[in-house]
N, C-alpha and C positions, 0 to 999 in steps of 0.2 A: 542291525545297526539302526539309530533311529532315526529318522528323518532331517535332513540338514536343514538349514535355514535358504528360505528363498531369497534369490540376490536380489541387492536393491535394485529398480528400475532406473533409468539414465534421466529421470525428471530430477531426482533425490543423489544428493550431494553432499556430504562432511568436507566441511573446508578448515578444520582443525581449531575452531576458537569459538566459543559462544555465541551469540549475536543477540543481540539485541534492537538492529534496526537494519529498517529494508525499504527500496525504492526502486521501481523503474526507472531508467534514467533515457529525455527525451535522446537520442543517439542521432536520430534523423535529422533533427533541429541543428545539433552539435555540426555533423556534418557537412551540412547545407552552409552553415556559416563557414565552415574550412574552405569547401569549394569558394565561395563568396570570393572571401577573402584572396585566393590560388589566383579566380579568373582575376581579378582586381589588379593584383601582384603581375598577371602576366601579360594585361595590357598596357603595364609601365615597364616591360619588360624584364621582369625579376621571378625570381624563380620563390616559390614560398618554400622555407628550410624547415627540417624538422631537428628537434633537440642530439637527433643523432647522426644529421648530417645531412642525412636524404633528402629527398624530394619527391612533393605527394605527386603521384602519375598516377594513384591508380581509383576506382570509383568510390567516390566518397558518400556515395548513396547503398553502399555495400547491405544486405539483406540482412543483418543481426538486430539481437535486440539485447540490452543489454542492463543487467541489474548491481546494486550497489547493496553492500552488506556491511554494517560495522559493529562490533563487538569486542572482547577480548578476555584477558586473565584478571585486568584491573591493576591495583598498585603491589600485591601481590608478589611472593617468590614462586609460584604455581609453575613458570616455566612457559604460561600461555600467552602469545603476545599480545598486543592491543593494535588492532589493525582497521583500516577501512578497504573492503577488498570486489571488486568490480569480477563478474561471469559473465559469460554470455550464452543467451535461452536458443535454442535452435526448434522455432514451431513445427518443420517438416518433419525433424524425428522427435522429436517431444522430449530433446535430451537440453542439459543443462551442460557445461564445460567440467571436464571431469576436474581441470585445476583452475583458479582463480585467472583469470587475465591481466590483473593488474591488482596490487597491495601494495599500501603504502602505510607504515605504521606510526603509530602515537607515542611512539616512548611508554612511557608509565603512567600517560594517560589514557583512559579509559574513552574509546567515541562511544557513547551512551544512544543520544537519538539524532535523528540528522535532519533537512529537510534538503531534496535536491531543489533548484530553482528549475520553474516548468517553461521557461525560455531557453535552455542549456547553458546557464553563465556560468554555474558550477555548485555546488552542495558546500551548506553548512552543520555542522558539528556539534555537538556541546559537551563540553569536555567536562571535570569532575569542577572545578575553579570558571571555566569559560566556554567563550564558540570562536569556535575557526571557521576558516573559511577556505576551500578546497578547490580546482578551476581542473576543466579537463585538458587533455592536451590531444591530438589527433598525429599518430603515428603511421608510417608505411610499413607493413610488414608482410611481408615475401608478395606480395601482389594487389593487397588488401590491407583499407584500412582499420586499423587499430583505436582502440580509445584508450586513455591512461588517465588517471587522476594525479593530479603534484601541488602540492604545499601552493597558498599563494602568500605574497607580500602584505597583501591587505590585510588590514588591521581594523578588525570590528571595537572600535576603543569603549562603544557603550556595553559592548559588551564580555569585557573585560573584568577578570576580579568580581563576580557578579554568584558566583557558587552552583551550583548544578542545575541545570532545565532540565525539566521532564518533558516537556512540552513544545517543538517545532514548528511552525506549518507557513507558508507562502500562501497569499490569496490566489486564484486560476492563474492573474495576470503577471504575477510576480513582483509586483508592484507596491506589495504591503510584508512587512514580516511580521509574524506575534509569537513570542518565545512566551514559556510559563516555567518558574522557578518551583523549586525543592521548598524554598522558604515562603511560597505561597504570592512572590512579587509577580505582576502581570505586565507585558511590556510589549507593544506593541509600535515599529517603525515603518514609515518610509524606504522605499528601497530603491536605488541604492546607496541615497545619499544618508539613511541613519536617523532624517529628522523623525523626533516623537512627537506619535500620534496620542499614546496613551501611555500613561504609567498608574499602577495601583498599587503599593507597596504590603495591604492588607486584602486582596481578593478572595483568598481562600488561605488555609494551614499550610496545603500544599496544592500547585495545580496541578492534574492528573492529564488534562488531553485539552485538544484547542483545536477549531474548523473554523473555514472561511467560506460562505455563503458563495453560490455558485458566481455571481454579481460581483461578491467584495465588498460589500454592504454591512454583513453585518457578520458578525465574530463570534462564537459560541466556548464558553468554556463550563470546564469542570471540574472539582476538586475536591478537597477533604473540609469540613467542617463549612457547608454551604451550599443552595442548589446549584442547581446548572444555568447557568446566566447568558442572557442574550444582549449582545453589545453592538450599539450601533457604532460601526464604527468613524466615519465622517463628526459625526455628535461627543464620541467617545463618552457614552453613557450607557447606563444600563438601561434597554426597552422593555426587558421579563426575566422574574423567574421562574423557573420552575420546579417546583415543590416534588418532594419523593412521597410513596405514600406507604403508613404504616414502616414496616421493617423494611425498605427500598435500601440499598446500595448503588448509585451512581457508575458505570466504569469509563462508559467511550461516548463522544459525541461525533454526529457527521452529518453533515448538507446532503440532502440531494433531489433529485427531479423527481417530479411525477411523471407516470403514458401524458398527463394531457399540459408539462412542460409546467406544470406548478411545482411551485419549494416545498421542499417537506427537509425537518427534522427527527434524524433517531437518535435515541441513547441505549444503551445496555442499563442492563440493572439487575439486580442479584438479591431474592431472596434463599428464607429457606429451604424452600424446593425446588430450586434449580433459575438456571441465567433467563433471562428472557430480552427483548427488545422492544423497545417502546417508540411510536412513532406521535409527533407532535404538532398540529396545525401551527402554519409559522403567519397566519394572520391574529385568530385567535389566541395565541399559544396555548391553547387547551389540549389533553391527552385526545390521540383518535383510535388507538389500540393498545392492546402488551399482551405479547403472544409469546407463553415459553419456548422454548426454543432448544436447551440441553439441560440435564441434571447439575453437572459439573461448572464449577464458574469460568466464567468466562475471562479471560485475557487477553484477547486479540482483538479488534474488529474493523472491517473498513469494508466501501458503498463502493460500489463500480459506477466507472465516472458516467455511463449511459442511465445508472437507476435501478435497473432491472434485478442488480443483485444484490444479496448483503451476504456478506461471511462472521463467520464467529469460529475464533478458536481457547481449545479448553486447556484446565491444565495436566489433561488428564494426555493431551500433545495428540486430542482431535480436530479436525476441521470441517465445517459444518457452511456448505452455500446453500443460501435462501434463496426463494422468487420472491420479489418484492411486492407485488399483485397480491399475492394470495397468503406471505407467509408461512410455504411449506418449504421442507427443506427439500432442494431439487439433488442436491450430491452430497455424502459424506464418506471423509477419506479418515477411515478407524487410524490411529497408530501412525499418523502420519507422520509423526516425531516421537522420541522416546520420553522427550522432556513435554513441560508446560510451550507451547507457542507464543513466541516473545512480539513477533508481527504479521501481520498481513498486509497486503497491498494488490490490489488488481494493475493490470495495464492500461495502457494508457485508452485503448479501444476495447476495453472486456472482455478480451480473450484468454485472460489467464490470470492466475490468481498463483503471487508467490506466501510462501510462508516458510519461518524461522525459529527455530529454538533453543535451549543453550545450551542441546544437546547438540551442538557444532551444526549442525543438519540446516539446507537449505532446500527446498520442495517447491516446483513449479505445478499446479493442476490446471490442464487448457479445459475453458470454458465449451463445452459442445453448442451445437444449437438446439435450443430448444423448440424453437417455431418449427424446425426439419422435423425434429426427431419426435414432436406429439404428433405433428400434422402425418405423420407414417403412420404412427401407431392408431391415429382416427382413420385413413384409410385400411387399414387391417381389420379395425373391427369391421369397419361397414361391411368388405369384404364378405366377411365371416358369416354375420345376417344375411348377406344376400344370397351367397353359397346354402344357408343353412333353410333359407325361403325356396328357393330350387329343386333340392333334394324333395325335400316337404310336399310339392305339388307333383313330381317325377313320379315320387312313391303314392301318389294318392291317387292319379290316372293311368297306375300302372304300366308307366315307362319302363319303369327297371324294376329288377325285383326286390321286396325286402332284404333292410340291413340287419 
């Protein structure tokens, strides 16, 4: 008989529907404001209730971490629902929740890409027509609590009627939103009251991906039919572009730090020999590298929020983490999906790196250390030399006899 199939690992999870967007969600934050609000409630003597009756008693600083997933069948008779659906990552056994902890669905519309908010108010949406807006809710469950997503009331009216975003993203503070549209409109608010900071109705054909400067300073996008443009955003102008060269293809853009706490800019870009990653002085904005990176194009990418790493996924449904230093690639997880990978995202502290595809499949790989795990393998070699200097002089003053 031939050999069966190895079981998946408990990082690797089918949660039954496609996906197409993914995010760590801050839970700690989330929490912290439950308790807040509890001690608050119980010095006016009030007990804080939950949606099911209860009463949180139990630590709301509970040890999970937990990610958000939304995708689905689309408007479709497929049978597949449209869902936004919450797991939780467990780092002691490097397992992921074998079923969803919370899902709430769209009806027949599709949640396409989302951005959560990095203060925990709650995750936005963008639906095939619009963006909603999503709020957590904090549950007791049998001792422990719980996180749940639910509809909220609020009404993003500018962003209503507005037709499909590709493009999400909240600046660090939370403070700025910048959606980017299927029809190439650029839009960027204040949050949370909605005033606009910037509108372009012509920025690109379509925008493809949108980053906010580590500061909030300045806005980077990227699209079809135009460079990659760097946006002050305070000014709400454009400060550079940046020109592709020869047969360049555009995919992902992303902020992040240097070892000595300077900005830097990368983009992906795809010729015909495969994807590469291009890093960009953000004083200058002149090129400072383009290092290929895989044969296959790329479709995923995102910087971990410390710098040190970059990931790129293919559609061939590999995943590929970089050192950001040197540009090698430090890990790669062959076959990590069966499909193209639809996202990536690291954690909030670089410890792990999720990824998704439309092959229902969602994939946690924990970051090792790398400072541990070279700093070993330089004490092995010296080791080795030293061992192999020893031997050397033993046998040469006739301590022991030949080997």
């Amino acid at each position: 008989m031939g050999k069966g199939r190895d079981p998946d690992p408990p990082c690797f999870r089918k949660y039954g529907l496609p996906f197409y967007s993914a995010s760590w969600v801050p839970s700690k934050k989330i929490f912290a404001q439950k308790l807040k609000q509890k001690q608050e409630s119980q010095k006016e003597g009030e007990e804080v209730a939950t949606d099911d009756g209860s009463t949180l008693t139990s630590d709301t600083k509970a040890n999970r971490s937990y990610l958000a997933f939304a995708g689905g069948g689309g408007e479709g008779r497929s049978g597949i629902p449209n869902a936004i659906l919450l797991a939780d990552f467990d780092f002691s056994s490097n397992s992921l929740s074998e079923q969803p902890v919370a899902k709430l669905g769209t009806q027949a519309d599709l949640p396409y890409r989302m951005a959560v908010h990095p203060g925990g108010e709650g995750l936005i949406c963008s639906l095939p027509k619009s963006c909603r807006w999503f709020k957590w809710d904090v549950l007791e469950d049998e001792g422990t609590c719980k996180l749940d997503l639910i509809s909220s009331e609020k009404v993003l009216t500018q962003l209503e009627d507005i037709g499909q975003q590709l493009a999400l993203t909240f600046n660090s503070e939370g403070s700025v939103l910048a959606v980017g549209g299927e029809d190439g409109y650029l839009r960027v608010f204040k949050w949370p009251s909605m005033e606009v900071i910037l509108e372009k109705d012509d920025a690109y054909s379509s925008v493809k991906d949108l980053d906010f400067s580590s500061d909030g300073k300045l806005l980077v996008s990227l699209g079809n039919g135009g460079p990659c443009r760097v946006w002050d955003v305070t000014l709400s102008t454009v400060i550079a572009s940046l020109p592709k060269e020869s047969d360049e293809v555009f995919g992902f853009c992303r902020f992040s730090q240097t070892s000595d706490n300077k900005q830097i800019l990368y983009t992906t870009a795809m010729r015909d020999r495969g994807g590469s990653i291009v890093s960009w002085n953000t004083s200058s904005w002149r090129r400072v590298r383009s290092k290929q990176i895989v044969r296959d194009p790329i479709c995923a990418f995102d910087v971990s929020a410390d710098g040190r790493l970059l990931a790129v996924g293919t559609v061939q449904g590999d995943v590929f983490i970089i050192n950001s230093l040197n540009m090698k690639v430090q890990t790669v997880v062959r076959k990590a999906h069966l499909g193209l990978v639809t996202r990536l995202t690291f954690s909030e502290h670089s410890r792990a790196l999720a990824s998704t595809s439309m092959d229902s499949s969602v994939r946690v790989t924990v970051i090792g250390d790398q400072k541990r795990e070279s700093g070993g393998s330089v004490w092995i070699i010296i080791f080795v030399v030293l061992f192999a200097i020893l031997v050397y002089f033993l046998k040469t003053y006739g301590a022991i006899p030949h080997l």
